[in-house]
C-alpha positions in Angstrom: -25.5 -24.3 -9.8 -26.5 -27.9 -10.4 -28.8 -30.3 -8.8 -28.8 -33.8 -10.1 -29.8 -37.7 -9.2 -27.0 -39.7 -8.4 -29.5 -42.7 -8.8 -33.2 -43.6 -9.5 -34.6 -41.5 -7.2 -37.8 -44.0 -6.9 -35.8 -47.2 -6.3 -34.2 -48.3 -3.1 -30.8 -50.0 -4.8 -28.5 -48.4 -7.0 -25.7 -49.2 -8.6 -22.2 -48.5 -7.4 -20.9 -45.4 -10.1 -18.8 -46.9 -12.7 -15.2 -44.9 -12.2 -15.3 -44.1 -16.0 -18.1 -42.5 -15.3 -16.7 -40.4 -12.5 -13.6 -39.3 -14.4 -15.9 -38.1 -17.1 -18.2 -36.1 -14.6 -15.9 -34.2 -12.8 -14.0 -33.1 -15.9 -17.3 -31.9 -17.5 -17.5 -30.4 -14.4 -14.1 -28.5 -14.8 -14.7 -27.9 -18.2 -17.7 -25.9 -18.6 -17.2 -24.3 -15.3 -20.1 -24.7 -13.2 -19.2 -24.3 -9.3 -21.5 -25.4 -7.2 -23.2 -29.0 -8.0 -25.2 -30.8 -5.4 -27.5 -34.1 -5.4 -31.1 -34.6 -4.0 -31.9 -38.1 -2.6 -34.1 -40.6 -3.1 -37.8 -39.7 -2.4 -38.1 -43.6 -1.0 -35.9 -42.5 1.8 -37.5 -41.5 5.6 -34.8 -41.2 8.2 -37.6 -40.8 10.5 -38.9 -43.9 10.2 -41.5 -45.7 13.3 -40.9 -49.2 11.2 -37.5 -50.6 11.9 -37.2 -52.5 9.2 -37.8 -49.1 6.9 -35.6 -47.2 9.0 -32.9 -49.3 8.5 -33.0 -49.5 4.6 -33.4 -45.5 4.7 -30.2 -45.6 6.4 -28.2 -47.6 4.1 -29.7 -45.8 1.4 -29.4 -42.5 2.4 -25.6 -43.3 3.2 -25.3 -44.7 -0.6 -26.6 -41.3 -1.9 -23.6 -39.8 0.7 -20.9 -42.2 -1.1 -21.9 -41.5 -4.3 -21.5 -37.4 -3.7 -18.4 -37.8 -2.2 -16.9 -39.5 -5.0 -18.4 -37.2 -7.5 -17.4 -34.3 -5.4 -20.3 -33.0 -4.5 -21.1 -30.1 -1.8 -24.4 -31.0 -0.2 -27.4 -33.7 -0.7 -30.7 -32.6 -0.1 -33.2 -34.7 1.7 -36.4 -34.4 2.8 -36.9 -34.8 6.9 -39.0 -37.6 6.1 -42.7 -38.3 8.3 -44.3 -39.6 11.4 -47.1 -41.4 9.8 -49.1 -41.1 12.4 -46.9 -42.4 15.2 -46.3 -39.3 16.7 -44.1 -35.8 15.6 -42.2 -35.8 18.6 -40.7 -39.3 18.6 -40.3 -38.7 14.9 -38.3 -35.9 15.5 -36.3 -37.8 17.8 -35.4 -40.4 15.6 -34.9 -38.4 12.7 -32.0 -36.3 15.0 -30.9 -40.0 15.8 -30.3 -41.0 12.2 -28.4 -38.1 10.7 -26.2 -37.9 14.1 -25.2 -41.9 12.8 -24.9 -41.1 9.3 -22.5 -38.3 10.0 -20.4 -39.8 12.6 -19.7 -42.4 10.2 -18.7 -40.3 7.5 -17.0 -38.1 9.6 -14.8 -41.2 10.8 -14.1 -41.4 6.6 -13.3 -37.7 6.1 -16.4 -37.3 4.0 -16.4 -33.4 3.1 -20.0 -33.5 1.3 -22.8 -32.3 3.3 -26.2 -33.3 4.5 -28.8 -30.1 3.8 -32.5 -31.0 5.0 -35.1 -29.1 2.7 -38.0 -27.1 3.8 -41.1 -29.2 3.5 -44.8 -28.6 2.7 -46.7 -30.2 4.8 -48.4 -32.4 3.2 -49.9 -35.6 5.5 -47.4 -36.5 8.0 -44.6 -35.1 6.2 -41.6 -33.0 8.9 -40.0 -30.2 8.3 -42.3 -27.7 7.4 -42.5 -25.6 10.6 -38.7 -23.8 11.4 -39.4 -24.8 14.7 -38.9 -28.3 13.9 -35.8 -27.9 11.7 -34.1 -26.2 14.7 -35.2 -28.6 17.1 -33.5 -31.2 14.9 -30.4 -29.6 14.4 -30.0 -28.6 18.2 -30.4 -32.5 18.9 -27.7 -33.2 16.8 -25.5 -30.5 17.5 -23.4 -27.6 15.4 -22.0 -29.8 12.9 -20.4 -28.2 9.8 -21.6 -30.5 7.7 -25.1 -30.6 8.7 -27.2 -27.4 6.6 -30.7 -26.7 5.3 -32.2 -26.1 2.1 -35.2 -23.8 1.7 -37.4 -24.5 -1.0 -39.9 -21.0 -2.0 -42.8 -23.3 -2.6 -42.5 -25.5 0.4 -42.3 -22.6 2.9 -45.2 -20.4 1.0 -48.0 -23.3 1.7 -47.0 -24.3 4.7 -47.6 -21.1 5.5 -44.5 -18.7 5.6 -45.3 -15.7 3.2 -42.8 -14.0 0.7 -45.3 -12.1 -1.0 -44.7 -8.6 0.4 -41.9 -6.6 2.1 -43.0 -6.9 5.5 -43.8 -10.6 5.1 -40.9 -11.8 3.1 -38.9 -9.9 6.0 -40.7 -11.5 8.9 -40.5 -15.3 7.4 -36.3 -14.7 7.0 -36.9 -13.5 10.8 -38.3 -16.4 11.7 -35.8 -18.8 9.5 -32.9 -17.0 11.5 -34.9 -17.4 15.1 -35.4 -20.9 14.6 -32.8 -21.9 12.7 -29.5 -19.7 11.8 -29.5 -17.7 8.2 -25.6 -19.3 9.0 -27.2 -22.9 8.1 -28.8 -21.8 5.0 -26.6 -23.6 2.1 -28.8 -23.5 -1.2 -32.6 -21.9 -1.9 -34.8 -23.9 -4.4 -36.8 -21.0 -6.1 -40.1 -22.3 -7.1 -43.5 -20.9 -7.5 -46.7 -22.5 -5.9 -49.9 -23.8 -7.6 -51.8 -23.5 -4.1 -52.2 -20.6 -2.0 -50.7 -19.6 1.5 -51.1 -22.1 3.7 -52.7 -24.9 1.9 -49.7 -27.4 2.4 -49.6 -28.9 -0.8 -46.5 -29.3 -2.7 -47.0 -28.2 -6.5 -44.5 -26.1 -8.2 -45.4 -23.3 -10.6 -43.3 -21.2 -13.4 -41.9 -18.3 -11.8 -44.2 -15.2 -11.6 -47.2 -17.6 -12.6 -48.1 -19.1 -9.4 -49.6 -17.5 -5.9 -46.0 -16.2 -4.9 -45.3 -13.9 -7.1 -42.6 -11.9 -9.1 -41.8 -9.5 -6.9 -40.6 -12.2 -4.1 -38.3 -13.4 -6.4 -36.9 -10.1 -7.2 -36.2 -9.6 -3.2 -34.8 -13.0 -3.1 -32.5 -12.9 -6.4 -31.3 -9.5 -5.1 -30.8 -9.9 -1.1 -27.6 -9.2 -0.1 -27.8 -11.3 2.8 -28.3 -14.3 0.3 -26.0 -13.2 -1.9 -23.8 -16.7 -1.5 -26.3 -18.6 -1.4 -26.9 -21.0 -4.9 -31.0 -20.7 -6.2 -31.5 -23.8 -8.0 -35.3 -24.1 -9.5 -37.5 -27.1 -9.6 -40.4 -26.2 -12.1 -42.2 -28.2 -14.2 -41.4 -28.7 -17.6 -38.7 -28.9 -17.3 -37.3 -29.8 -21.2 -39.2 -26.5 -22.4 -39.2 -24.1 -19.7 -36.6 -24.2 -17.3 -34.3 -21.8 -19.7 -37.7 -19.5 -19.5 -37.8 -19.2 -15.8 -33.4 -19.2 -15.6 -33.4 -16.2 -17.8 -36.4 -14.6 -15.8 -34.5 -15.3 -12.2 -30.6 -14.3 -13.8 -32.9 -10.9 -15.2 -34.3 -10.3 -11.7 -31.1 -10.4 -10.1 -29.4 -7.9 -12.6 -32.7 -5.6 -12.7 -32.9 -6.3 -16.4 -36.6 -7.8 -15.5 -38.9 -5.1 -14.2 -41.4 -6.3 -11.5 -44.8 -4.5 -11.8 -45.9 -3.8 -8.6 -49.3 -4.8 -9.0 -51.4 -5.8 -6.2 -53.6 -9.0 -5.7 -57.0 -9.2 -4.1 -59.1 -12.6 -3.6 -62.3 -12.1 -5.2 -65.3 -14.4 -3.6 -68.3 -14.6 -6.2 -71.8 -15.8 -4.2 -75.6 -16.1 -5.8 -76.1 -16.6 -9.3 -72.5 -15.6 -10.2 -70.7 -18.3 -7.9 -70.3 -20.9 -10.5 -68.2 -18.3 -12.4 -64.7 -20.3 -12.6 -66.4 -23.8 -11.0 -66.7 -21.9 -8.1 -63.2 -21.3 -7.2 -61.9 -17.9 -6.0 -60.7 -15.3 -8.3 -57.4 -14.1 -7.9 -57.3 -10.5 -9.8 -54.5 -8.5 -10.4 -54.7 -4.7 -10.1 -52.8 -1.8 -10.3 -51.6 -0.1 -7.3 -54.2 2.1 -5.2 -57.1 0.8 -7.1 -60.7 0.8 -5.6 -63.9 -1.4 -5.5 -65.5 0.6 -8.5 -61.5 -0.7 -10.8 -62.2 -3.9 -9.7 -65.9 -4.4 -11.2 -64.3 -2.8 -14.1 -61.6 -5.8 -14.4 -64.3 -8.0 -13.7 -66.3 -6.8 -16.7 -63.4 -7.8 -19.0 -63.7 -11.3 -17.5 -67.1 -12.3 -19.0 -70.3 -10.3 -20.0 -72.5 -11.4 -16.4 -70.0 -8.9 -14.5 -71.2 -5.5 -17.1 -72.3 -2.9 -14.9 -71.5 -4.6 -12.1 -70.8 -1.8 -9.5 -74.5 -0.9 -9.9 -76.1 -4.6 -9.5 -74.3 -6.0 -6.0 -72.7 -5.3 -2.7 -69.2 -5.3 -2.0 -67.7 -6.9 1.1 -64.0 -6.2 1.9 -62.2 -8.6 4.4 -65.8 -9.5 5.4 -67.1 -5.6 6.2 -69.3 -3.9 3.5 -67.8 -1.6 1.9 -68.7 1.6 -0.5 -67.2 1.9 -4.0 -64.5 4.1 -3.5 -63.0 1.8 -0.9 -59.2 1.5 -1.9 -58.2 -2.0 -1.9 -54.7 -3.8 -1.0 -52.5 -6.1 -1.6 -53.9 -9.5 -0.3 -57.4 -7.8 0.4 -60.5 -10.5 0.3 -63.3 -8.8 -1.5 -66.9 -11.2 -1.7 -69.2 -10.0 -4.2 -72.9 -10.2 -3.0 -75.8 -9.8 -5.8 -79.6 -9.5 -4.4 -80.9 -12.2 -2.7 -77.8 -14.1 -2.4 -77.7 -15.1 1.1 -74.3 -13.9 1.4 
């Protein structure tokens, strides 16, 4: 699978494709094989638009980035749902539902065959798209059109809030995804990890297995049968150096070459004279399955040489209860780790 820019994606006007360079495109394309190639559009676009004026260029540029797949032969273009800025979600909605009804009723009436797949957003400022609810609510306003799918990016859904992290979570945010939306409209899965943590609604990718997601979500993902047809296509940052890294780690996940350890991850909260430990950000520390209080303060003691003998100088809180040493911690647990006199 391929994703590509069939323009600028930070300019408005593009140039129409050169047929030259479309003959030489698709038989690359035939030549080395690869099946599935679709485009993301241009990040200038917002089909959702309040300003007219706006509205209208994102509609004749969104419907460029539509002629130009269908002439390379393209299956889908991805685009963001676009945002409200601050004129209201609802009406947003509305006219966002309003737009891609236009754009494919006009492609329709040309026997376009490429697709329109709107992506999973995070959330950040007035940005749509990042509850299911409001996907759905779209694609019920325009209707069951074939050519109308979504993309789910990993990343997008993890901040804004939808966890993949364990079984019963990955399980419950595919539950909601097919409540609110159809597992039948999902058309391709961008597999990214996240920088920020659940919920935080902003949008930076991480290496897979590096960021707050995970390895093991991957593994679920790579190997689901019930996403077995659908394309992953990743999105990580360096891409010129790492994106053959994190290929070979997903392609190794989905064969079971790649072994996920099944460590857990607990949120560590440092308070009195240890809280500047890391600028005073939270710890995230890895541990092995069924480890207790009394493993983590030894992990800790690895860290730097404030934490020695740890277990002996502070109090342990566990998802905000105190807690002895032997206390067996879990995945996701929030541990806060309160010296004398800290106020905590």
């Amino acid at each position: 699978a391929v994703q590509l820019f069939t323009s600028n994606p930070r300019l408005w006007n593009a140039p129409p494709l050169d047929p030259a360079v479309i003959e030489t495109f698709q038989r690359t394309r035939d030549e080395t094989g690869v099946p599935f190639v679709i485009a993301h559009d241009s990040y200038l676009i917002n089909l959702a638009a309040p300003d007219a004026v706006v509205l209208d260029r994102s509609l004749a540029a969104f419907r460029g980035e539509l002629d130009r797949a269908q002439e390379l032969g393209l299956a889908w273009v991805v685009t963001h749902m676009g945002a409200h800025l601050e004129q209201g979600e609802a009406a947003a909605l509305e006219r966002l539902a309003d737009s891609l009804r236009r754009i494919l009723d006009a492609t329709d009436a040309l026997g376009y065959s490429v697709g329109v797949a709107l992506e999973t957003t995070a959330g950040q400022g007035t940005g749509l798209g990042w509850r299911f609810e409001q996907i759905g609510q779209v694609m019920q306003a325009v209707g069951p059109h074939p050519r109308l799918g979504v993309c789910l990016d990993t990343c997008h859904v993890f901040v804004a809030g939808y966890d993949l992290r364990e079984a019963d979570a990955y399980e419950q945010t595919w539950a909601d995804f097919d409540a609110h939306i159809g597992l039948d409209r999902l058309k391709v899965i961008h597999a990214n990890d996240a920088k920020k943590p659940l919920g935080s609604r902003v949008d930076r990718h991480e290496h897979l297995g590096q960021g707050e997601i995970g390895l093991p979500a991957f593994q679920r993902l790579a190997t689901d049968p019930r996403l077995s047809h659908i394309p992953l296509v990743i999105e990580t940052p360096d891409s010129e150096t790492m994106h053959a890294v994190n290929l070979a780690l997903l392609r190794g996940l989905a064969s079971g070459e790649v072994e996920v350890s099944r460590e857990i991850l607990v949120t560590v909260h440092l308070f009195g004279h240890y809280s500047d430990f890391g600028q005073g950000e939270p710890l995230q520390v890895a541990l092995a399955p069924d480890s207790d209080l009394a493993a983590l303060a030894d992990q800790l003691a690895t860290l730097d040489m404030r934490f020695a003998d740890l277990a002996r100088r502070v109090r342990f809180a566990v998802n905000e209860e105190y807690a002895p040493l032997e206390t067996r911690l879990e995945d996701g647990h929030v541990v806060a780790v309160l010296p004398p006199m800290s106020g905590g």
